[in-house]
Every structure is written in C-alpha cells, then in structure tokens.
C-alpha positions as CSV (number, residue, x, y, z in Angstrom):
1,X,-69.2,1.2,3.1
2,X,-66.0,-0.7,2.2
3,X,-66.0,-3.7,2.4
4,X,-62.5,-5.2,4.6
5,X,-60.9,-8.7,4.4
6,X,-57.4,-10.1,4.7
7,X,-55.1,-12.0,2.7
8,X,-51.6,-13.1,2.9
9,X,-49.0,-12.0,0.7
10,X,-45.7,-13.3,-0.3
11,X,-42.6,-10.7,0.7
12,X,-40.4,-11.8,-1.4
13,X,-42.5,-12.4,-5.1
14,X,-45.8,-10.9,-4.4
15,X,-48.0,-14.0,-4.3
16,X,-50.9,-13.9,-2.3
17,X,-53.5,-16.7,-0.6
18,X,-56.1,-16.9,1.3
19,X,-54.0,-18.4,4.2
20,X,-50.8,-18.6,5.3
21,X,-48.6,-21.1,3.8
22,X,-45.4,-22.2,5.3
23,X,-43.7,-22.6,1.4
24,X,-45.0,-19.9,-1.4
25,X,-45.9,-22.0,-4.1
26,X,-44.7,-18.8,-6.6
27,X,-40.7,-18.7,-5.7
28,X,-40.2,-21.3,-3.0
29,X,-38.8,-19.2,0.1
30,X,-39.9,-20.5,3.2
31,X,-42.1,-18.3,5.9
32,X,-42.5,-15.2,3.6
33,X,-46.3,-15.0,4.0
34,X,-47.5,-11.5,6.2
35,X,-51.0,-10.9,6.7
36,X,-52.1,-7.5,5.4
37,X,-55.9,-6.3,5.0
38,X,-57.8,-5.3,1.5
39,X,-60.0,-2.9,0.9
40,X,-62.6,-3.5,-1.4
41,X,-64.4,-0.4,-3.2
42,X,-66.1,-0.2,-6.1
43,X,-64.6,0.4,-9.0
44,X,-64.8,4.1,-10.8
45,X,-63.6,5.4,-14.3
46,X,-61.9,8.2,-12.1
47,X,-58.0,8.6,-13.1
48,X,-55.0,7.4,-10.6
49,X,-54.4,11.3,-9.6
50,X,-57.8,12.8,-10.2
51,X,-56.9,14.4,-13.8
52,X,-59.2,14.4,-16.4
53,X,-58.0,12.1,-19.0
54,X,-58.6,13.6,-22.4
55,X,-55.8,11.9,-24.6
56,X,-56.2,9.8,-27.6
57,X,-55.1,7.1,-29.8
58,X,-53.0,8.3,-32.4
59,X,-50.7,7.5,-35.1
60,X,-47.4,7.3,-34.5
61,X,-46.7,9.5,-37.1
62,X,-48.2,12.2,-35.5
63,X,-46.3,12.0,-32.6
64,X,-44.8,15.3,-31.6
65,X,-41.0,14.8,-29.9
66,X,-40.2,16.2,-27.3
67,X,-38.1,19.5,-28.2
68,X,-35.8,19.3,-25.1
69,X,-33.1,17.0,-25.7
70,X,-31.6,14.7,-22.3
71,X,-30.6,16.1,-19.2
72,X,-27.2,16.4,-18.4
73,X,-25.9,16.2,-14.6
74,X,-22.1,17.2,-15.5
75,X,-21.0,13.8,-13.8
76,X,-19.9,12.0,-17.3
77,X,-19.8,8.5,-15.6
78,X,-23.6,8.6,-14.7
79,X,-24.9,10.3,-18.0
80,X,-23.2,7.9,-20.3
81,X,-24.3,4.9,-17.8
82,X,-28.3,6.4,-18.7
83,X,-27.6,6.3,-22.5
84,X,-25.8,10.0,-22.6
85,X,-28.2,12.0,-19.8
86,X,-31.5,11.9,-18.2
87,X,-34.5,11.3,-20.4
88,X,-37.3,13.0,-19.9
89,X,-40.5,11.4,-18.3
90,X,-38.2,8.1,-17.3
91,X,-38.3,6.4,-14.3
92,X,-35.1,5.0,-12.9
93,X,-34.4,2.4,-10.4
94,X,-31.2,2.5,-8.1
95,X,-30.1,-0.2,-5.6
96,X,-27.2,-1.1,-3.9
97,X,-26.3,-2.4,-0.6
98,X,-26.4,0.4,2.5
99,X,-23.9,3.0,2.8
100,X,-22.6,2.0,-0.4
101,X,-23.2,5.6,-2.0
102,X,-26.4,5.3,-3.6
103,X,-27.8,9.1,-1.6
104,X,-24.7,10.8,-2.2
105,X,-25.0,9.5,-6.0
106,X,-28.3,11.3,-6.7
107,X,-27.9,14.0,-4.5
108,X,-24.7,15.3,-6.4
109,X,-26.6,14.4,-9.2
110,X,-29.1,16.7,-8.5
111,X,-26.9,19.4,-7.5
112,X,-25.5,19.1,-10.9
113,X,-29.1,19.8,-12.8
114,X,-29.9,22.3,-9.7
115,X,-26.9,24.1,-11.1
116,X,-28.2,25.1,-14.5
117,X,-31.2,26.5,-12.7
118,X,-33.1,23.0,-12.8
119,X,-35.8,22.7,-9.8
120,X,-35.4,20.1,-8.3
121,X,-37.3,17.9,-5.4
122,X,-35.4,16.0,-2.9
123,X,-37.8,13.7,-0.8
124,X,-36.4,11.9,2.3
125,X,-38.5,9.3,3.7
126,X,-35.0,8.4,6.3
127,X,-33.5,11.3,6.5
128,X,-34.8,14.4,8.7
129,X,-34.7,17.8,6.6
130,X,-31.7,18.9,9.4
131,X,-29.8,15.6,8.2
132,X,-30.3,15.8,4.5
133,X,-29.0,19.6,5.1
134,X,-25.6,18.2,7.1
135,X,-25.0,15.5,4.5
136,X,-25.6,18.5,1.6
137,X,-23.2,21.0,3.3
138,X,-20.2,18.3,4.0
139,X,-20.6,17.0,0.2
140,X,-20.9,20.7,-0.4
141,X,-24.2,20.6,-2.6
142,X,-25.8,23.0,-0.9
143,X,-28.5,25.0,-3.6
144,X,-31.2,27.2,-3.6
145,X,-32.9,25.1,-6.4
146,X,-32.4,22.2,-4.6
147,X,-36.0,21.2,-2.7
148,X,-36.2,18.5,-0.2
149,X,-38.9,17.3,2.1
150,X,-38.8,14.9,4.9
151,X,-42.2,12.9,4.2
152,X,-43.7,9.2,3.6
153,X,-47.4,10.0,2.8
154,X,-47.6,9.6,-1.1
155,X,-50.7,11.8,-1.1
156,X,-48.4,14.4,0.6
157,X,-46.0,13.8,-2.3
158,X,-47.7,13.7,-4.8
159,X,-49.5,17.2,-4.2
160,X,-45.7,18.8,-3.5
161,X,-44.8,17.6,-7.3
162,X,-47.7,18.9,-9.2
163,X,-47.7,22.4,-6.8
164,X,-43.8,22.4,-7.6
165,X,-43.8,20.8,-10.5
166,X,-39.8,20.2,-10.4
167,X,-37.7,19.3,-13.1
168,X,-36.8,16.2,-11.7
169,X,-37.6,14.3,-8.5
170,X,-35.8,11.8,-6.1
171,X,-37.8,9.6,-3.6
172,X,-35.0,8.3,-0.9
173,X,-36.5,5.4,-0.2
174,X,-39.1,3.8,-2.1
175,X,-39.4,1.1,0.8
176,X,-40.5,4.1,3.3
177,X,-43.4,5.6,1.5
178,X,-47.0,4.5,2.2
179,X,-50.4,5.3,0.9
180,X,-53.3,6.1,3.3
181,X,-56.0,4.3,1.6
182,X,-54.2,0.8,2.1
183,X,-53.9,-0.4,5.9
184,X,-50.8,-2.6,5.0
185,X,-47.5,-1.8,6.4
186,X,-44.9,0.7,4.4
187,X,-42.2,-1.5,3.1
188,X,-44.5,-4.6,2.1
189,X,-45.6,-5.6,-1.2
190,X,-48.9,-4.0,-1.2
191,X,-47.2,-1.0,-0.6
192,X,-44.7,-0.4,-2.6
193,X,-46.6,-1.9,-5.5
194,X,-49.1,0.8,-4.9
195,X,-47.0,3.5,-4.2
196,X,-44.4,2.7,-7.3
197,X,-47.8,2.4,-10.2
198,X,-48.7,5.9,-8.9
199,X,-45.5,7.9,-8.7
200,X,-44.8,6.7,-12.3
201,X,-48.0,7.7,-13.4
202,X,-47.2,11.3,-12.5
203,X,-43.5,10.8,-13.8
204,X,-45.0,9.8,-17.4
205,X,-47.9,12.4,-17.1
206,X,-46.0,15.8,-16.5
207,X,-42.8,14.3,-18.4
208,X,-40.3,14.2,-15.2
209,X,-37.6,12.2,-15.2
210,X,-38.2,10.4,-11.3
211,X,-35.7,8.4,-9.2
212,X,-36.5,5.8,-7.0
213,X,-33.8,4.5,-4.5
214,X,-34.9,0.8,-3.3
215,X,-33.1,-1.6,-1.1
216,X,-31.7,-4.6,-1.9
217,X,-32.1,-8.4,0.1
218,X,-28.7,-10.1,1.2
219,X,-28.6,-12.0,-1.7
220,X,-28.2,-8.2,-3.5
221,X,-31.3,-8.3,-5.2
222,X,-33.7,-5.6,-5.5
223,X,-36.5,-5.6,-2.6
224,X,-39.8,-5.9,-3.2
225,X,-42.0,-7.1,-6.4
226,X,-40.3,-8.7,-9.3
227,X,-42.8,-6.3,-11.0
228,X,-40.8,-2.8,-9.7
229,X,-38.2,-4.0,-11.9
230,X,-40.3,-4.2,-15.0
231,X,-42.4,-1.1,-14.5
232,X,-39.1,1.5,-14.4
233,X,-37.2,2.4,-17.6
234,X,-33.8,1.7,-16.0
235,X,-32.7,-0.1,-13.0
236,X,-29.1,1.3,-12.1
237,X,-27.3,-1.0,-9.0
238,X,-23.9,0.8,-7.3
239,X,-21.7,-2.5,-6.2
240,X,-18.7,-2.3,-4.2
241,X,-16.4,-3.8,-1.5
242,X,-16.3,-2.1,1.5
243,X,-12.1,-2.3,2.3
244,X,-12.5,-0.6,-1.2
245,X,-13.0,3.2,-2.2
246,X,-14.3,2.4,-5.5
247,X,-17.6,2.3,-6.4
248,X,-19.3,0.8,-9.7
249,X,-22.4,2.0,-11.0
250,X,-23.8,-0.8,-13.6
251,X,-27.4,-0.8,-15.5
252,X,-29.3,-4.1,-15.7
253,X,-31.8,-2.8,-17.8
254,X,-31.9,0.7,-19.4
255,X,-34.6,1.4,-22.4
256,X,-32.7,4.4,-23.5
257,X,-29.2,2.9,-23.5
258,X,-26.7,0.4,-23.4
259,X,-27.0,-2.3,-20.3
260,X,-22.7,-3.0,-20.7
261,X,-21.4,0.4,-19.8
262,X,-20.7,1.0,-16.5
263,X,-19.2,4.4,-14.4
264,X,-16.7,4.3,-12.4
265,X,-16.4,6.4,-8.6
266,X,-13.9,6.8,-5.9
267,X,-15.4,7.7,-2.2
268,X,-13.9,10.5,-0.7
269,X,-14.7,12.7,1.8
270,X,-16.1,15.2,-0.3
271,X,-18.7,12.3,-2.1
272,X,-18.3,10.4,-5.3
273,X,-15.1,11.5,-7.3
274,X,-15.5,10.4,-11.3
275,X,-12.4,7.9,-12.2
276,X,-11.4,9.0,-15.7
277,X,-8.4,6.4,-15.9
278,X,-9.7,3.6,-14.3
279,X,-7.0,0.9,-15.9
280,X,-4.3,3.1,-14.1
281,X,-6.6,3.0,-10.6
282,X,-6.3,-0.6,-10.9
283,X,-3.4,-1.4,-12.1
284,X,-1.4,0.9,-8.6
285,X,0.2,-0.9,-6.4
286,X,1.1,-3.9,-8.6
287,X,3.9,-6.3,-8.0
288,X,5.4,-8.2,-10.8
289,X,5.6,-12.0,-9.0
290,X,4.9,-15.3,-10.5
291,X,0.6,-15.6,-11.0
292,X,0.2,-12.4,-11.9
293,X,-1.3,-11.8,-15.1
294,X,-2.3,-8.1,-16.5
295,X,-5.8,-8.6,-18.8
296,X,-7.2,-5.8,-20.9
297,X,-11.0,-6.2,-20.5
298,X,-14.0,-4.7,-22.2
299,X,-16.7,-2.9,-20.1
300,X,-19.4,-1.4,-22.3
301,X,-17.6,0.7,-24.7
302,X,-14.5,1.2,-22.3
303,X,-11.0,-1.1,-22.4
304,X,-10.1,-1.2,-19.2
305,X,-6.6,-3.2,-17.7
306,X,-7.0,-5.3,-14.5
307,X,-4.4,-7.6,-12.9
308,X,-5.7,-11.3,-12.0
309,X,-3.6,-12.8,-9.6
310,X,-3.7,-16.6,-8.9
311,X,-2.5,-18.8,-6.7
312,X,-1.7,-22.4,-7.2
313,X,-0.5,-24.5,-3.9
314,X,-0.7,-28.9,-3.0
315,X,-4.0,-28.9,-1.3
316,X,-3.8,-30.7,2.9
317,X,-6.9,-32.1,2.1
318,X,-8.0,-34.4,-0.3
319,X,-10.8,-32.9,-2.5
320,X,-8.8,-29.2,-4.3
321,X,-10.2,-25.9,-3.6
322,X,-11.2,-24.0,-6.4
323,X,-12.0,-20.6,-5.2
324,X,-12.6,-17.4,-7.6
325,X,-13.3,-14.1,-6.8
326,X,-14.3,-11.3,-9.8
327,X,-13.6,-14.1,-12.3
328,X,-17.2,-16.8,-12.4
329,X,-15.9,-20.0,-10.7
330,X,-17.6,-22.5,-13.2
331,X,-15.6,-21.0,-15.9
332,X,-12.1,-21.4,-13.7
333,X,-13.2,-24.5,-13.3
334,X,-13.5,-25.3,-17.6
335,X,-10.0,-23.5,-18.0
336,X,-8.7,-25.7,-15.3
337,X,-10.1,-28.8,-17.2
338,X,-8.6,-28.0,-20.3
339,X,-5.0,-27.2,-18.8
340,X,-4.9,-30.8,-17.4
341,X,-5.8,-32.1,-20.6
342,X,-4.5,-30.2,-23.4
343,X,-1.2,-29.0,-21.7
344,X,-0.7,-32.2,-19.6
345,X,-0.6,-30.5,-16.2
346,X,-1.7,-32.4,-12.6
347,X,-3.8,-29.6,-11.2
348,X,-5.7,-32.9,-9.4
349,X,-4.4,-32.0,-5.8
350,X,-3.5,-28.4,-6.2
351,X,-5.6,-25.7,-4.4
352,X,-6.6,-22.8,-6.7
353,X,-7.3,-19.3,-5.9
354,X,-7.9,-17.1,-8.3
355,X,-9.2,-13.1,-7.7
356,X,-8.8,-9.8,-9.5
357,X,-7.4,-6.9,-8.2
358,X,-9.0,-4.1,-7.0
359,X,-12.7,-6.2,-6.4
360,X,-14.2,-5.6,-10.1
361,X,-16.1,-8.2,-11.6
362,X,-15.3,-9.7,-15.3
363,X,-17.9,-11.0,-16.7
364,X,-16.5,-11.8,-20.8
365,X,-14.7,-14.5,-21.7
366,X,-12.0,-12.7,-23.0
367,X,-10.6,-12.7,-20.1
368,X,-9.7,-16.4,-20.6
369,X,-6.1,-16.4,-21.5
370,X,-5.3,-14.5,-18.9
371,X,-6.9,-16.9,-16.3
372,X,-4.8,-19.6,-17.6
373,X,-1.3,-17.9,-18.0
374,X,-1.5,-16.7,-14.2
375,X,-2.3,-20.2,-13.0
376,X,0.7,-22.0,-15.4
377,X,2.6,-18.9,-13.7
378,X,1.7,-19.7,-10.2
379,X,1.9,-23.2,-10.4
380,X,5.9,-23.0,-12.7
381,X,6.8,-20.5,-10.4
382,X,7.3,-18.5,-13.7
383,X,6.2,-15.0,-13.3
384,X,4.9,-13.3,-16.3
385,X,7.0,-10.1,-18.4
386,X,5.7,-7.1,-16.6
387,X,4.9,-5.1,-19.5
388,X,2.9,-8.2,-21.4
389,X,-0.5,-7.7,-21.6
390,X,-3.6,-10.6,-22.7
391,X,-6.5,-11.3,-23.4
392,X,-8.6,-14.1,-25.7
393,X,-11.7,-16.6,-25.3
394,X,-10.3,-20.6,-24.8
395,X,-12.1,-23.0,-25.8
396,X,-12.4,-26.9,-24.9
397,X,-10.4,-28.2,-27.8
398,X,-7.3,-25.8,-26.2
399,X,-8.0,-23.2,-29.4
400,X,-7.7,-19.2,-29.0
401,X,-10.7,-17.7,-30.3
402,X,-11.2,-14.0,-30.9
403,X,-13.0,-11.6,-29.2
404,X,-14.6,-8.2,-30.1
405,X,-13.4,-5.0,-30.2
406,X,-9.8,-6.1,-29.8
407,X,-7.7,-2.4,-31.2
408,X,-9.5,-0.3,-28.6
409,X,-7.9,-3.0,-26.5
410,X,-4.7,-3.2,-27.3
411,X,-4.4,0.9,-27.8
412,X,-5.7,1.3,-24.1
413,X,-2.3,-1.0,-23.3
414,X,-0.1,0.6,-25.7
415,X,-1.3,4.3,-23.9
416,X,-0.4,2.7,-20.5
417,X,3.0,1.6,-21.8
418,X,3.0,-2.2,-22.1
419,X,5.2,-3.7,-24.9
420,X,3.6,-7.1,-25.7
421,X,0.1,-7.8,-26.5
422,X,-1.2,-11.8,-26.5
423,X,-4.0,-12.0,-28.6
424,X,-6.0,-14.4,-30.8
425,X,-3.9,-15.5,-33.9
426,X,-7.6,-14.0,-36.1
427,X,-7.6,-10.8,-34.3
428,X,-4.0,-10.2,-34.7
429,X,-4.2,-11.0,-38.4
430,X,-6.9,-8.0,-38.7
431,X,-5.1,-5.4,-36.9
432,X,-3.1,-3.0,-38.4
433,X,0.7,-2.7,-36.5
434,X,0.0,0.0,-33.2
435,X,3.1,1.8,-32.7
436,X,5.2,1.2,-29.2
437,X,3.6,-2.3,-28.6
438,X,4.3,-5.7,-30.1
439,X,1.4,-8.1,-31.3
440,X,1.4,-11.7,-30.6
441,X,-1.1,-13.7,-31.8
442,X,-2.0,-17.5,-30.7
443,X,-4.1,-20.5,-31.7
444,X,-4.1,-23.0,-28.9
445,X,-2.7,-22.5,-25.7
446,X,0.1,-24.5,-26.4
447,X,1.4,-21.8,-28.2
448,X,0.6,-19.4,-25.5
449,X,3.1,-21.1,-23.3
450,X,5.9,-21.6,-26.0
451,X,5.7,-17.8,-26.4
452,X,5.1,-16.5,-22.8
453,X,7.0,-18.7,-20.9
C-alpha cells in the first residue's frame, strides 16, 4: 500500500520543506508555502506512458532526419517568430496577460495547419466545447479537421492523442490540467510539473509539435516552476496595452530560431490581423511639435520607425521626475547625465517624461540619439524637421557610436519618405549614397545639435 505524507511547497519557485515557512529560503517571497500530500510508491523500470522502450544509443551520424520539413500556419508573423514554421516534436510555451489574444493566437493558428488537411487537437481545460465552438464561428475558424475537447484529466488526454494521433496539439491552459495519481491541487507546482514532464514526453515520442498556453503572475512572468521554462523548446509571450489594438508576439527563448524577431497583430473583431507595415502603423496620427523625435529601430531582422515623444517641464517639487515608458529608465537617466555635462544644459529641476508611441518597447541602444534630440527639443522648444529620421548609440564621453545593421535602416526611412537620416559619422562613412534621402553622420552630440537644430 502507498505510503502518504505531506510537504510544503513553494508556489512561486518550487521549493519544498518539511514545514511551513513564512520566507522561502529558495526566491525570498513571503507566505508562498501550500501544503500538498506525496505519494510514495516504489519505484519501477515501467516507461512514463506505458510504451515499451526499445531505443538505443547511437551515433550521431546515424541519425536519420526527419523528411518532413517545418510546419507552416500561413500567418507569416508567427512562423518567422518560431524560426520559419513549426518544428516537429517541439514544445512551445505561450504566455501573456488575460484576454490579451493568446486563444485566438493558436486557435487561428491551428485553423491555418487544419486547412492543409492537418488534424489537429484543440483541448480546453476553461472553455466548454459550446464556447470554444462560439469563439471558432465569430473568428470564423470553424474546420472539420479541427478537434477539441473540453477536459483536465491528463490520463484522459493523453489517451485522446495517441487514439487521434493529431498533427499537432494545443492544451488551453496548462494551469487547469491535473493528474489523478497526485492528490495536490490543479494549478500548483506539483501539478503542473507533473503534468508538463508527461505531455512532453508524448510530444518528443510521436514527433508532435505541442502548445502549452500558461499564465503569467502580475509581475508578467510565467506561472509556475522556473523549470517549465527550461523543459519547452520555445517560450513565445504576446504583450500589449489594453487602450491599444496591437499585439506583440516576442520569443524569450526559441531552440530553432532567433530570440530578436518578433510578429506583429492588430485585434479586430474577426481575431488577430498580421501588420505587414508596422513603421506606418506607428508612425499614424503623428504631430510634428517640439519633443518629438522619429527613431528607426531594429527588431530582430525587421527596421521598424517609432516616434518618441518627450516632455521637458520645471518640476513644483524639489527632487525631478524622470519617468520613461518603452524606453528603460536607467538608460534616460545616463543620456540625461551626459546632456548636463557635455552640452552644458540645467536639466537639475526639470521634470522629464519620456514615452514612445504606440506602447512598443525598445530595448537597443540605438535608440539613443533619438532620446536625447527629443528632450533638447522639448526643453528649446525647438521641434525637430518632420521628415528627419535618427538613430545611434551615445556614449558617456558625449561620442556617437555605431550600431548594426544601419542600410536596412535607413532604406526602411527612405521607403516611408523621410529626407534626412542622423547617423553615426562610422556608419555613414560605410554606406553607399541611398537615393531620395540625405545622410548625416555625427561624432559627439555636439554635433548632433549644430546640425539638427
């Protein structure tokens, strides 16, 4: 007979006592411990699923490749976010904050492979089968390929994949499914631990690409173990502002592809529209006024145009504001720093507020010189030439430094109909002349102001 005992686990990094502990000594949050029960059973050579394991060691020489190639969904933002379509066998992670998109994703997805007479397996562990059907008919995905279940037994699962044995599978949401032969709650670390190691067993073993939506905590991180994170091939996170349509689909980790590209949707009513120009979505509705700065960032492979806005005003209190949105704060705060120093401006009592249009984040330095000619434009009063466009890394010393990739840049602003281009004095001496625009390039940003303003 099994033998039963309890011990306390961690919810937020998996780290389990004894007894309860008011601080977990393995990531420091404060009342995380739950009790959940263990059962002990002897330990048996029998596999995960009940196969019979006959494989092998073998050279890797001997290796046979697959002679399928990837699978392609017909959405181009989400096959070139995977590494150029679904590989198969891999197990991919998708997050993102509710009602962001992150069903209606995968589910036109799916309707995509469903659509070259792919089976697919839809499995709802929120959804009834008569809601998963209502959501299907208003996005229009509707398919007789398409399978879906309403279930949270993995047992029950895992039986419908190897009777159906689909092409690909989508469990909606990993947090919901539970395994019978633990007596801890679905949702908790025991749980989805469990639940995870055996559904990408089956993934790897019949070679079916699987996709697992998780939630995320309010600090936007995926929920659960740490571990989840390492045991999937990719982990794909859809981020967006809610007074916005567009949606962002980013990889943090992908083992077939690049992590820097990224897709880009709008929400409509009829689900997830691709955004083929994305520079033009951001760049509507722009006003040419003093602190507004047009930047040509780099996303992945793709150039993409943003405006940053700033605004510079004589702070009521008596420490300055310095508050940054899409645009990492530290860094305005270096930039700041070196304007006061090496241009010789009193930014000690002015209130900044910097943000980028539209609610995309920049992560590069590139977009450096553009930071600091919005805020010389706010705080002059100067505005900027509406068809100049920048970009360059700044460094302390107040020099220009280049930045990579810089002709797929600048040809993204030429093709959107900008004139001027301010860019590092070392990338513009590389660059052959690009018809329609007009390259300036700059070593300090003293020079940057001579020029601009």
């Amino acid at each position: 007979m099994a033998k039963i005992k309890t011990q306390f686990v961690c919810q937020a990094c998996g780290y389990s006592a004894p007894k309860w502990l008011g601080k977990c000594p393995g990531c420091q949050e404060w009342n995380t411990f739950v009790e959940e029960r263990i059962v002990e059973e002897k330990q048996t050579e029998r596999d995960p699923l009940g196969f019979e394991t006959t494989t092998v060691p073998i050279p890797l020489t001997e290796v046979v490749p697959e002679e399928k190639g990837k699978l392609l969904t017909g959405i181009g933002e989400f096959d070139r976010v995977l590494g150029g379509g679904i590989v198969l066998g891999s197990v991919i992670l998708i997050g993102g904050d509710p009602g962001i998109g992150k069903s209606t994703l995968l589910l036109q997805a799916m309707k995509g492979l469903a659509s070259k007479g792919n089976k697919i397996l839809y499995i709802s562990g929120e959804e009834s089968l008569q809601q998963t059907w209502m959501r299907a008919e208003r996005l229009g995905m509707v398919s007789g390929n398409l399978y879906v279940a309403s279930e949270t037994s993995l047992e029950k699962i895992l039986q419908d994949i190897q009777k159906l044995r689909p092409t690909a599978v989508v469990v909606d949401s990993i947090q919901t499914i539970y395994s019978g032969d633990l007596p801890a709650m679905p949702g908790t670390i025991t749980q989805i631990r469990e639940v995870s190691s055996r559904l990408i067993y089956l993934a790897k073993h019949l070679s079916i690409p699987l996709f697992l939506v998780g939630h995320v905590t309010k600090e936007g991180y995926m929920a659960g173990p740490k571990v989840l994170e390492h045991m999937v091939d990719t982990v794909l996170y859809v981020e967006g502002e809610g007074q916005h349509a567009f949606r962002i689909l980013r990889a943090t980790k992908n083992r077939f592809g690049s992590t820097n590209e990224i897709g880009i949707f709008e929400m409509k009513d009829s689900g997830l529209v691709e955004v083929n120009n994305p520079s033009e979505f951001f760049l509507s509705g722009r006003q040419a006024t003093s602190g507004s700065a047009i930047i040509a960032s780099l996303e992945g492979s793709r150039p993409i145009l943003l405006e940053l806005q700033a605004l510079v005003v004589p702070t009521p209190f008596g420490v300055p504001r310095r508050t940054s949105q899409g645009v990492d704060v530290n860094r305005v705060s270096l930039l700041v720093a070196v304007m006061e120093k090496r241009l010789g401006l009193h930014l000690l009592h002015q209130d900044i507020f910097l943000n980028i249009a539209g609610g995309i984040r920049v992560e590069e330095t590139g977009a450096d010189l553009g930071v600091i000619a919005s805020i010389f434009s706010s705080f002059q009063n100067q505005p900027l030439r509406p068809d100049l466009v920048l970009f360059g890394e700044v460094g302390l010393g107040g020099e220009v430094r280049a930045v990579s990739r810089s002709e797929i840049r600048v040809k993204e602003a030429a093709r959107l109909g900008f004139h001027q281009c301010l860019l590092p004095k070392a990338n513009e001496e590389k660059m052959k002349a690009i018809e329609g625009i007009e390259l300036i390039g700059v070593k300090t940003v003293q020079e940057v102001v001579e020029k601009v303003f």
